[in-house]
VOKEKE-923597 format. One record per residue (C-alpha): residue number from 1; residue in one letter; chain; y, z, x. Coordinates in nm, 4 decimals, padded with zeros to 6 digits, always signed. Example, Ala and Ser with C-alpha at 12.3 -4.5 7.8 and 13.67 -1.06 7.14 Angstrom:
# residues 2
{i:1, aa:a, ch:A, north:-00.4500, up:+00.7800, east:+01.2300};
{i:2, aa:s, ch:A, north:-00.1060, up:+00.7140, east:+01.3670};
//
This chain:
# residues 88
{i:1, aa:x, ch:A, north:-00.1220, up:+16.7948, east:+04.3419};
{i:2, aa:x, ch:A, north:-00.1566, up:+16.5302, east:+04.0830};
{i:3, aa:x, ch:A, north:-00.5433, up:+16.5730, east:+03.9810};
{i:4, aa:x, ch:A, north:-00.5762, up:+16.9459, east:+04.1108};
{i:5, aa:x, ch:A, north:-00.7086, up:+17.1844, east:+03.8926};
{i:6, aa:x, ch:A, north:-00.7879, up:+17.5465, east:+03.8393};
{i:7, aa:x, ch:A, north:-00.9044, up:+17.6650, east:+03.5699};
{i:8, aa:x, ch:A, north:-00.9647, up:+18.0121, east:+03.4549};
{i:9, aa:x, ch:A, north:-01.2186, up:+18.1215, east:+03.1951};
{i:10, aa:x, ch:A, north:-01.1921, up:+18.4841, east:+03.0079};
{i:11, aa:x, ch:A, north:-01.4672, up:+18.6094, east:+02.8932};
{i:12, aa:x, ch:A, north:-01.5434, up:+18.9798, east:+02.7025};
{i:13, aa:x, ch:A, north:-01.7106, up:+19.1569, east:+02.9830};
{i:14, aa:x, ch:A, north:-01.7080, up:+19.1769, east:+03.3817};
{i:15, aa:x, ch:A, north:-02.0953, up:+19.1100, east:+03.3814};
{i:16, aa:x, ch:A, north:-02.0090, up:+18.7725, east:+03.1758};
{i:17, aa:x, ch:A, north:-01.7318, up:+18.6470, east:+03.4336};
{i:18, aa:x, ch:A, north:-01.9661, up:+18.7378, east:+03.7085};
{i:19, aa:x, ch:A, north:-02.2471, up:+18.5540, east:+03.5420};
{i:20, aa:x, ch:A, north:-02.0499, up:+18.2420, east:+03.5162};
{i:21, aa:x, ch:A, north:-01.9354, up:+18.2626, east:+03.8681};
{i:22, aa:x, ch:A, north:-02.2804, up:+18.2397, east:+03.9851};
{i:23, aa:x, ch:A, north:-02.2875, up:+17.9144, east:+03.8050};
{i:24, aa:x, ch:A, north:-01.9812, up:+17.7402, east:+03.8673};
{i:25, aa:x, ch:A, north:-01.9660, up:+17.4785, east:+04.1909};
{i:26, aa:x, ch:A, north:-01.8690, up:+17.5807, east:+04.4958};
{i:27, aa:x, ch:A, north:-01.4398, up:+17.5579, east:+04.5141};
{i:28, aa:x, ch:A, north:-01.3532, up:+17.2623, east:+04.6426};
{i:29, aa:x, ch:A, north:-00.9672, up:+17.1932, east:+04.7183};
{i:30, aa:x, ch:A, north:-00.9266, up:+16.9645, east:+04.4205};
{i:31, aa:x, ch:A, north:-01.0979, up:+17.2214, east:+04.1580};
{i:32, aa:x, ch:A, north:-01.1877, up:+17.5682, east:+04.1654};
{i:33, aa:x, ch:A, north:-01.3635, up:+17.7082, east:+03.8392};
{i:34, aa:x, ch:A, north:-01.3275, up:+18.1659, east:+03.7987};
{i:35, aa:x, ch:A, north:-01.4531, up:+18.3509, east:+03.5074};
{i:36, aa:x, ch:A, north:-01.2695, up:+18.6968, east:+03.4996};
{i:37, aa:x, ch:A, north:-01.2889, up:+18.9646, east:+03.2099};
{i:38, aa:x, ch:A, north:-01.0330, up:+19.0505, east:+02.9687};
{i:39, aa:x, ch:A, north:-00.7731, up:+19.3142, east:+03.1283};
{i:40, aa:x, ch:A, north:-00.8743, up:+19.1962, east:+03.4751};
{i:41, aa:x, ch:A, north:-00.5449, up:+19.3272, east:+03.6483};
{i:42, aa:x, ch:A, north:-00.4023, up:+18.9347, east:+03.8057};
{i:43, aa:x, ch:A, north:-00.2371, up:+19.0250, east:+04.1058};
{i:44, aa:x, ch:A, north:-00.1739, up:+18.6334, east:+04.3536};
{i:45, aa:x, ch:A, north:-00.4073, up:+18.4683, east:+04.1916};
{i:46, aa:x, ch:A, north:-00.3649, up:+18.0955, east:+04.3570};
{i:47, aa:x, ch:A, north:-00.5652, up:+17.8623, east:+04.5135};
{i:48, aa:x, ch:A, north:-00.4159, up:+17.6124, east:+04.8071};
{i:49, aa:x, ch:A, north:-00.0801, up:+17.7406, east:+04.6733};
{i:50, aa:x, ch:A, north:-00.1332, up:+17.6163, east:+04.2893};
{i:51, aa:x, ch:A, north:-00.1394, up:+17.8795, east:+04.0128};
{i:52, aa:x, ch:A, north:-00.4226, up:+17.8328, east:+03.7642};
{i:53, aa:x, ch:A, north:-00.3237, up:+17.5219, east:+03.5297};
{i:54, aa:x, ch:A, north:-00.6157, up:+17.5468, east:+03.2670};
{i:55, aa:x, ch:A, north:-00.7422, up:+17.8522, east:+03.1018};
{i:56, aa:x, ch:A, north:-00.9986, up:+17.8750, east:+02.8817};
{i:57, aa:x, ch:A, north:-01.1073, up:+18.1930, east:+02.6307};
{i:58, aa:x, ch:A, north:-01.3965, up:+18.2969, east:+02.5082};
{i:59, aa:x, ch:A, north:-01.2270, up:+18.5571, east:+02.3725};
{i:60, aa:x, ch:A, north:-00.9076, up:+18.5989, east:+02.1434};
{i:61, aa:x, ch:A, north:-00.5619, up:+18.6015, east:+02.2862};
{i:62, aa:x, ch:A, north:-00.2487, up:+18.6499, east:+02.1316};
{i:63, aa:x, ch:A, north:+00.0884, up:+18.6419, east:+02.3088};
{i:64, aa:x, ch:A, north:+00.1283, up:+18.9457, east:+02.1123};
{i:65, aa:x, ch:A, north:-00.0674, up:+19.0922, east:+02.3124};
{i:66, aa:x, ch:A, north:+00.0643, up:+19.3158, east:+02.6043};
{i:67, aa:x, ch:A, north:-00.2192, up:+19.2290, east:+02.7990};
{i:68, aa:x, ch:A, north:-00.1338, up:+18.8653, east:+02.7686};
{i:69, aa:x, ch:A, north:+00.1964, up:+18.8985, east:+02.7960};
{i:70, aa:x, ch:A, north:+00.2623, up:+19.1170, east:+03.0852};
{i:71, aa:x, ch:A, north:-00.0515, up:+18.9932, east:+03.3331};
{i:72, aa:x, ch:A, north:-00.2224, up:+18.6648, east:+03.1930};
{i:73, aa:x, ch:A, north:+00.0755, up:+18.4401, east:+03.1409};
{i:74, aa:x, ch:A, north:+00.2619, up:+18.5579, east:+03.4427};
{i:75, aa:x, ch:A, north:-00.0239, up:+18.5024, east:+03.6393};
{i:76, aa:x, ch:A, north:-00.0248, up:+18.1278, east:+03.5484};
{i:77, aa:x, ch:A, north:+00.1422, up:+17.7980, east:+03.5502};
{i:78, aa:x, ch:A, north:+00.4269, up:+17.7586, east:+03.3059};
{i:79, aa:x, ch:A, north:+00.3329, up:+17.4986, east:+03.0998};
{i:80, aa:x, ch:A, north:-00.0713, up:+17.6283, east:+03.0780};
{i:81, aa:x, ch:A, north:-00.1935, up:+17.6285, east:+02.7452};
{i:82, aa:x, ch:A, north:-00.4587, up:+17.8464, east:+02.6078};
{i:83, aa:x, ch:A, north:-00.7550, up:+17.6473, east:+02.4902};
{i:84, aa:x, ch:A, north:-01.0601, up:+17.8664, east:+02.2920};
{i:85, aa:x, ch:A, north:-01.3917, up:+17.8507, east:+02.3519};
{i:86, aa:x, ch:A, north:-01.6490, up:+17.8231, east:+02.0505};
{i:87, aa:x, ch:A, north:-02.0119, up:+17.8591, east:+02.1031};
{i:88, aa:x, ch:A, north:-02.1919, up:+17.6722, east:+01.8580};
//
């Protein structure tokens, strides 16, 4: 599981996540790229067994937040850090 990765992108909308799922590769079982939208409701979200290990935002999150709190960071590796997007 050394190199594996899964990586999970939050965007604002549904119609954003499903746009970037149309252009991320194919899963492979080394990577798999999702886009879902904030307050999508995480329920077994794994892939070959491995919980998401990357995330990255385009939008704000807090661990304030009960959204963040209660579904996103269960939903995901321990030690996953949440890495913001900028568009420039």
């Amino acid at each position: 599981m050394g190199d594996r990765k899964f990586i999970v992108v939050i965007t604002q909308t549904s119609e954003e996540a499903a746009d970037l799922n149309a252009a991320f590769p194919l899963a492979t079982s080394d990577l798999r790229i999702s886009a879902y939208h904030y307050g999508y409701a995480f329920c077994g979200l794994n892939h070959y067994g491995m919980r998401p290990n990357v995330l990255l935002s385009f939008v704000p999150l807090d661990d304030n937040d009960k959204w963040v709190r209660e579904c996103l960071r269960p939903a995901f590796r321990n030690e996953v850090r949440i890495e913001p997007v900028e568009i420039t």
